[in-house]
C-alpha positions as CSV (number, residue, x, y, z in Angstrom):
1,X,0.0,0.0,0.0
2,X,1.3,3.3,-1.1
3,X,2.4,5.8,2.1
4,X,0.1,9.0,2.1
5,X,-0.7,11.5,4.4
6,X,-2.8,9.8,6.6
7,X,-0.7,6.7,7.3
8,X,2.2,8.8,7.5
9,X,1.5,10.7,10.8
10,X,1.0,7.1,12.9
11,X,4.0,5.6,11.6
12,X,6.2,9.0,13.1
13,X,4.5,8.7,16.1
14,X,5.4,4.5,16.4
15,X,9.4,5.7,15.4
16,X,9.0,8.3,18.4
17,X,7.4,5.8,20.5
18,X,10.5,3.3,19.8
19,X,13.2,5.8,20.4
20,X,11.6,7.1,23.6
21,X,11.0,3.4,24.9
22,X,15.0,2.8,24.1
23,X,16.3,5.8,25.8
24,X,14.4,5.0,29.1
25,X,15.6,1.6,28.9
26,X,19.0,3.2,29.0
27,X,18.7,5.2,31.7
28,X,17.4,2.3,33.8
29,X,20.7,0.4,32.8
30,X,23.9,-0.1,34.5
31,X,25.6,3.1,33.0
32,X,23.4,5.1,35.0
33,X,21.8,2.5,37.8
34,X,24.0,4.5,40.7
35,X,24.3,8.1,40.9
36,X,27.9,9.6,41.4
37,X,29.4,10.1,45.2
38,X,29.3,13.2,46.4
39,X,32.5,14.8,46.3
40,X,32.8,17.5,49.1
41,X,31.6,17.4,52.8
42,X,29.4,17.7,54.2
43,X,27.3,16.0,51.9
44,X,30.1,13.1,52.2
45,X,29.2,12.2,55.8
46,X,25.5,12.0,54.9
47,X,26.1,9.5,52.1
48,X,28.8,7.2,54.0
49,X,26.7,7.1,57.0
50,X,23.6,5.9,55.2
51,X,25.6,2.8,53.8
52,X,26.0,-0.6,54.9
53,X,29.4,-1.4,55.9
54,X,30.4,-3.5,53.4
55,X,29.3,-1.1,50.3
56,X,30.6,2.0,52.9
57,X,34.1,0.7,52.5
58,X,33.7,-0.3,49.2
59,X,32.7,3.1,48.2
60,X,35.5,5.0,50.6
61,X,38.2,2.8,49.4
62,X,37.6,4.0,45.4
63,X,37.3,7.5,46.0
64,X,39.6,7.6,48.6
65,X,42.3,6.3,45.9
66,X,41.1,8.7,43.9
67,X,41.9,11.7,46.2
68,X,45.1,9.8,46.9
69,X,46.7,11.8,50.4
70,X,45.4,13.2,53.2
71,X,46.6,15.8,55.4
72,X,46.4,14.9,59.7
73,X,46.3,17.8,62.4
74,X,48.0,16.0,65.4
75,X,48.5,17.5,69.4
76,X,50.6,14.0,69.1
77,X,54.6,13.6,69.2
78,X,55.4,12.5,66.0
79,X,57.0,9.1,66.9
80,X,53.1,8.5,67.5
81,X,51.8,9.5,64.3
82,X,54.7,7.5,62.5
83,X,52.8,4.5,64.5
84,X,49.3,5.8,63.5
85,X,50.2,6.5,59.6
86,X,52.3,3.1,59.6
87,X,49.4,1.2,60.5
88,X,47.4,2.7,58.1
89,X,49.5,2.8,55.3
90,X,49.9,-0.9,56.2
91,X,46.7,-1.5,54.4
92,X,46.8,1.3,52.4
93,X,50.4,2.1,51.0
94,X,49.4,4.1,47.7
95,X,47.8,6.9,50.1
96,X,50.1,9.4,51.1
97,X,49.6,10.9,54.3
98,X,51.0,14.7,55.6
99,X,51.1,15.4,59.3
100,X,51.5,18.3,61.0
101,X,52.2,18.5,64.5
102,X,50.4,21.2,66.8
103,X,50.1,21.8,70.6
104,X,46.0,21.9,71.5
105,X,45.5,25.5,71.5
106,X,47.0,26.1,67.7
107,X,45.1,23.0,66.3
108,X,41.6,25.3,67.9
109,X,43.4,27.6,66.1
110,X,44.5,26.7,63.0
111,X,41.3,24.6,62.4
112,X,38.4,27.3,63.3
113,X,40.5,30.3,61.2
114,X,40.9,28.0,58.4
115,X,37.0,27.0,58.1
116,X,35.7,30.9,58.9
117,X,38.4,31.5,55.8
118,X,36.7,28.3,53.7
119,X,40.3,27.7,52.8
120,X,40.9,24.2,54.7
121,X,43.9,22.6,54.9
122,X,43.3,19.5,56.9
123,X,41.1,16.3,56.5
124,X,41.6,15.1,60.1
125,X,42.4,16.3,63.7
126,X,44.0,13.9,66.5
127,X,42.9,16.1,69.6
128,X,41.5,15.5,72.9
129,X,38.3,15.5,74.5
130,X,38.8,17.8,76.7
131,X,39.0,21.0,73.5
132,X,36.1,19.3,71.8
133,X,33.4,21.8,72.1
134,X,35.7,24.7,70.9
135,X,36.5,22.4,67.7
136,X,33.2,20.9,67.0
137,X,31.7,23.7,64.9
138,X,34.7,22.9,62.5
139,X,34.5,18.8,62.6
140,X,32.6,16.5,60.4
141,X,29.6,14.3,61.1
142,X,31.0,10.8,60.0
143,X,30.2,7.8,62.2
144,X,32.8,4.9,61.6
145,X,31.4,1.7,61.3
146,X,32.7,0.8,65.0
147,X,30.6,3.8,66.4
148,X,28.0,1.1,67.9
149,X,31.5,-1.0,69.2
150,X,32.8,1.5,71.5
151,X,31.8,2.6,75.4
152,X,29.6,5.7,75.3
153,X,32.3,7.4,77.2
154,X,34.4,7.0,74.1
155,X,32.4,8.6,71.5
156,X,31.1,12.3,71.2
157,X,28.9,13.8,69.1
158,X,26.6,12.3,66.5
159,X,25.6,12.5,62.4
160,X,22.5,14.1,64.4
161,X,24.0,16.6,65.9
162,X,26.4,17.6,62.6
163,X,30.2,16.3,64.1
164,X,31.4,13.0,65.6
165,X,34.9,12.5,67.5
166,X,35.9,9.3,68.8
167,X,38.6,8.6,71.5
168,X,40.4,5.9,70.2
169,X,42.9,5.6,73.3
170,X,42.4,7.0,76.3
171,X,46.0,8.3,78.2
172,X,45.6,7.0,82.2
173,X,47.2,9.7,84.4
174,X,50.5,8.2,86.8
175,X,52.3,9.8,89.6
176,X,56.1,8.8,88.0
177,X,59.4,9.5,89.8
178,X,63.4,9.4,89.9
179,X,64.3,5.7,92.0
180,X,67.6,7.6,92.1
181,X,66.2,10.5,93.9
182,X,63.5,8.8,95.6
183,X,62.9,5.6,97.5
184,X,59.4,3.7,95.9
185,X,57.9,3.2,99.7
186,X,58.8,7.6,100.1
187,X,57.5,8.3,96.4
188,X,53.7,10.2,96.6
189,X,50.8,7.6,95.5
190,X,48.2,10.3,95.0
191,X,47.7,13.7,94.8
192,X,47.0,14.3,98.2
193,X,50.8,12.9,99.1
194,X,51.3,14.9,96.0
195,X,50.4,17.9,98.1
196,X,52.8,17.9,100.9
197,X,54.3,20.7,100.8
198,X,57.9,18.8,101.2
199,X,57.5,18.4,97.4
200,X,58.0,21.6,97.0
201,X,60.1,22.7,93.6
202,X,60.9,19.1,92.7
203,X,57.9,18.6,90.7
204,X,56.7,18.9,87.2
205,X,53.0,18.5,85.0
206,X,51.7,19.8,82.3
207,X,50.4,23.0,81.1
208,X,46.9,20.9,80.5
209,X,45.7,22.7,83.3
210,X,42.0,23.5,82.2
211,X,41.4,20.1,81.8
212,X,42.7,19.0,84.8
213,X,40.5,21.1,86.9
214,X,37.4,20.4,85.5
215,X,38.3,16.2,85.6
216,X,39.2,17.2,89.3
217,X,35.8,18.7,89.7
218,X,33.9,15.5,88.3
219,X,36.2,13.0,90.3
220,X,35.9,14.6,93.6
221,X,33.2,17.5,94.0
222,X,33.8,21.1,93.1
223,X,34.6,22.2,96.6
224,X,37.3,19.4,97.5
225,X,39.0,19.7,94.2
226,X,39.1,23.0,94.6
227,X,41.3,22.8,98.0
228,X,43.8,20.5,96.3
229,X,44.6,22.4,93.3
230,X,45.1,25.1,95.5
231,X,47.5,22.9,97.7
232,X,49.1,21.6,94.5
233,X,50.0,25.0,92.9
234,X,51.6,26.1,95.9
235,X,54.3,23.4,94.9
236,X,56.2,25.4,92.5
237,X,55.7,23.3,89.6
238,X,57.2,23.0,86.3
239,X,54.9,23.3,83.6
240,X,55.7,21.6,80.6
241,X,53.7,22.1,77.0
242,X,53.0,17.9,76.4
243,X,52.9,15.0,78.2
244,X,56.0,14.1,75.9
245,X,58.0,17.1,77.2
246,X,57.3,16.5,81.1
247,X,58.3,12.9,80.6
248,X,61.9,14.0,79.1
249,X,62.2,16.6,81.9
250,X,61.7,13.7,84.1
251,X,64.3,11.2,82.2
252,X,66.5,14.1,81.9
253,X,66.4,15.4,85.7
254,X,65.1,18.5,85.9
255,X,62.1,17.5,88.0
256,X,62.4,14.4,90.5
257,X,58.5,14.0,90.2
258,X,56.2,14.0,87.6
259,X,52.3,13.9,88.3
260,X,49.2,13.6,86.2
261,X,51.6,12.0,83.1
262,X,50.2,10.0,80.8
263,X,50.7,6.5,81.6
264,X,52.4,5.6,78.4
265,X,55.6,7.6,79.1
266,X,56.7,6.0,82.1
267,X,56.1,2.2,80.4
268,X,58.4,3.2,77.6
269,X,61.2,5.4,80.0
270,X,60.6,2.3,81.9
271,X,61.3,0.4,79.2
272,X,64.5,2.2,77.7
273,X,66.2,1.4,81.0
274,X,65.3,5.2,82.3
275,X,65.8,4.9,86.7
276,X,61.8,5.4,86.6
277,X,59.1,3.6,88.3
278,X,55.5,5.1,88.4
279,X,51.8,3.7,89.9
280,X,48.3,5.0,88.6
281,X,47.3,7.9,90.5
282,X,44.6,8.3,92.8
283,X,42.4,10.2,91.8
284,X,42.2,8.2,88.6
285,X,41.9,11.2,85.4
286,X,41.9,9.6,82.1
287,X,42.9,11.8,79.3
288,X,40.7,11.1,76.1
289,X,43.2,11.3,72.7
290,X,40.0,12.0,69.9
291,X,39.8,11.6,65.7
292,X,37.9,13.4,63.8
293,X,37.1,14.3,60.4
294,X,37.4,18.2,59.4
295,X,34.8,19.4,57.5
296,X,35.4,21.3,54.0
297,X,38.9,19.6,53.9
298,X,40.1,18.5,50.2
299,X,40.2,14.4,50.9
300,X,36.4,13.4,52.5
301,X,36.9,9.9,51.8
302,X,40.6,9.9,52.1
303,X,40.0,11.6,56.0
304,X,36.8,9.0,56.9
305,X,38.8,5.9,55.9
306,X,41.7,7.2,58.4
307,X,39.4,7.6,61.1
308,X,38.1,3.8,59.8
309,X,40.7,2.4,60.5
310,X,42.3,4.5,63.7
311,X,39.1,3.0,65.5
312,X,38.8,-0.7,64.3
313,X,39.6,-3.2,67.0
314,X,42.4,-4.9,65.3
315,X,44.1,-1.5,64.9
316,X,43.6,-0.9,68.5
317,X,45.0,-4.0,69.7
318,X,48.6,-3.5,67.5
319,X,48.6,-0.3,68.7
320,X,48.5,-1.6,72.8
321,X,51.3,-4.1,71.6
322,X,53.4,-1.4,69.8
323,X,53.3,0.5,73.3
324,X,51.3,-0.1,76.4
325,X,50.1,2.1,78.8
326,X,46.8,3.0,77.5
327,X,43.3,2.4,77.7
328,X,40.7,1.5,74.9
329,X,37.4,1.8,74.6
330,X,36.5,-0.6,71.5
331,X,34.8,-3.6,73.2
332,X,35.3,-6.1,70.2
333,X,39.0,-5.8,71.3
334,X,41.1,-7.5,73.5
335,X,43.9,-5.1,75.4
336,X,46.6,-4.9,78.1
337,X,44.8,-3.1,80.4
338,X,41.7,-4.6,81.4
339,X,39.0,-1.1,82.3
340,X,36.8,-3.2,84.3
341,X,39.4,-3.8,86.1
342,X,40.9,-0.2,86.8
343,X,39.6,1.9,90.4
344,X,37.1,4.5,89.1
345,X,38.5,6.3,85.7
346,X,37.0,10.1,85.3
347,X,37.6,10.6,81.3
348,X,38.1,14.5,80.6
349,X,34.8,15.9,79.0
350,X,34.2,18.5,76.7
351,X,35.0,22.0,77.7
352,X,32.2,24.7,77.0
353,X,34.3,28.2,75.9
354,X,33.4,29.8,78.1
355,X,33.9,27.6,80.6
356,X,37.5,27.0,79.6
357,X,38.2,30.6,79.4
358,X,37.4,31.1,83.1
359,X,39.4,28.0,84.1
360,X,42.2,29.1,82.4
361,X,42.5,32.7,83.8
362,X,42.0,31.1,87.1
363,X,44.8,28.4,86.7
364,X,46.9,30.9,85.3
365,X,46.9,33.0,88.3
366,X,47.3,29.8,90.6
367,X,50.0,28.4,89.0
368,X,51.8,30.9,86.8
369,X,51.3,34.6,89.1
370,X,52.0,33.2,92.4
């Protein structure tokens, strides 16, 4: 039958029909089946939180290797964040990582100024608990897929609440001293012995003083902690800027007594044949070392795989065999240190600003202006 006019139109229409019906069927396919990641936080932390674990890692690992590096804000020595970065580049040597070593107050700093300026230059920030709420405007909301493993102590934050820290290893505070100076049955056991004024210019801590106050305050009531700081800064401390620092003023002899020190210090001092011995003090201040992505940084996935793997179990447990010492809160793990089995442990907790402000003008004058 010959085409005309009238069987033309219909037979347009079928050709449309055909091509349309194709098309669709393309879209539904595999080419276009998954929509792209997102590529910048904090839209990253949404995404990865709302996967299953499996397809989570899956997806970090890919565009992770994508970003390829990574850049860490540590208030961490950095023999400890060779340990940290060896572990991780471990499993994941074709990511290169950058660290940069700052004291608490300058990682506030540097990471607040840099987000105000939306010119970020971290991914992740290795703090402590205790400087949490002046950083959290600044961190990102990502929920590792251990959140659920770990004692509530141990995590803070929430995807909710638009940042997440998590304190991987918690530092256990130790009254340490000099056997060649002083006998073990003379050496203080808490900080009441501590506070004998015989101590007098032959101790050191650290300039953490903030924090120690308000742990103080939770361990033993406001009013009785506040009558043995007073006793303590009457001793004519040394103050020292890290736990890292007081313990090489103690190896090194400038101070016969070191208090409120991070229990690792004295295991390795211990360990390198150092004259030290040391006992948990009394009252028991745990010192909460935090990760944390940064959000706006240049390497989302790069940054949330790191804090992946700083908080597995595994990783945990090679980092209490690399050096002990230290506490953990992962409960799928198994660890020196048993926590059930400690005396009562007050972790440091968050710091309001405005709370810290006052407790460090007031410190200051105890301890610094006498």
């Amino acid at each position: 039958m010959a085409e005309t006019s009238l069987t033309r139109k219909p037979l347009r229409w079928a050709r449309w029909s055909l091509l349309i019906f194709l098309f669709c069927g393309l879209l539904r396919g595999p080419a276009f089946a998954a929509e792209a990641p997102p590529s910048g936080s904090p839209e990253v932390w949404t995404y990865l939180n709302s996967l299953e674990p499996t397809k989570r890692l899956e997806v970090m690992e890919a565009q992770a290797r994508k970003e390829g590096r990574l850049t860490v804000y540590g208030a961490l020595g950095i023999d400890r964040a060779d340990v940290l970065i060896s572990f991780f580049n471990k499993q994941y040597p074709d990511m290169k990582v950058d660290f940069v070593r700052l004291r608490e107050p300058e990682i506030v700093q540097r990471v607040n100024t840099e987000a105000r300026a939306k010119r970020v230059g971290g991914d992740v920030a290795i703090s402590s608990v205790g400087w949490l709420d002046l950083l959290k405007d600044s961190l990102g909301a990502y929920e590792p897929t251990s959140w659920q493993d770990f004692d509530s102590g141990f995590v803070f934050g929430s995807g909710q609440d638009g940042w997440t820290a998590v304190a991987y290893e918690v530092l256990p505070s130790t009254i340490a001293w000099r056997t060649d100076r002083v006998k073990n049955e003379e050496a203080p056991k808490t900080l009441e012995q501590i506070a004998d004024p015989k101590w007098k210019g032959r101790v050191g801590t650290t300039s953490h003083l903030p924090a120690l106050v308000s742990g103080l305050n939770d361990a033993l009531g406001e009013q009785s902690a506040k009558n043995l700081v007073d006793r303590l800064a009457q001793l004519d401390n040394r103050l020292y800027p890290s736990i890292a620092s007081l313990a090489d003023g103690l190896a090194q002899g400038e101070i016969d007594v070191a208090w409120n020190m991070g229990a690792h210090r004295p295991v390795r001092l211990k360990f390198q044949g150092a004259p030290i011995d040391f006992v948990m003090q009394d009252p028991l201040l745990g010192q909460g070392i935090t990760v944390s992505v940064i959000d706006g940084g240049s390497n989302s996935y790069a940054a949330a795989l790191f804090m992946e793997v700083l908080t597995r179990a595994n990783t945990l447990e090679a980092i209490d065999q690399a050096e002990g010492g230290r506490l953990f809160g992962n409960n799928k793990g198994t660890y020196e240190i048993d926590l059930a089995a400690l005396p009562r442990l007050t972790i440091f907790q968050p710091i309001s600003p405005e709370r810290f402000e006052e407790l460090s003008r007031s410190t200051e004058e105890q301890f610094l202006r006498r």
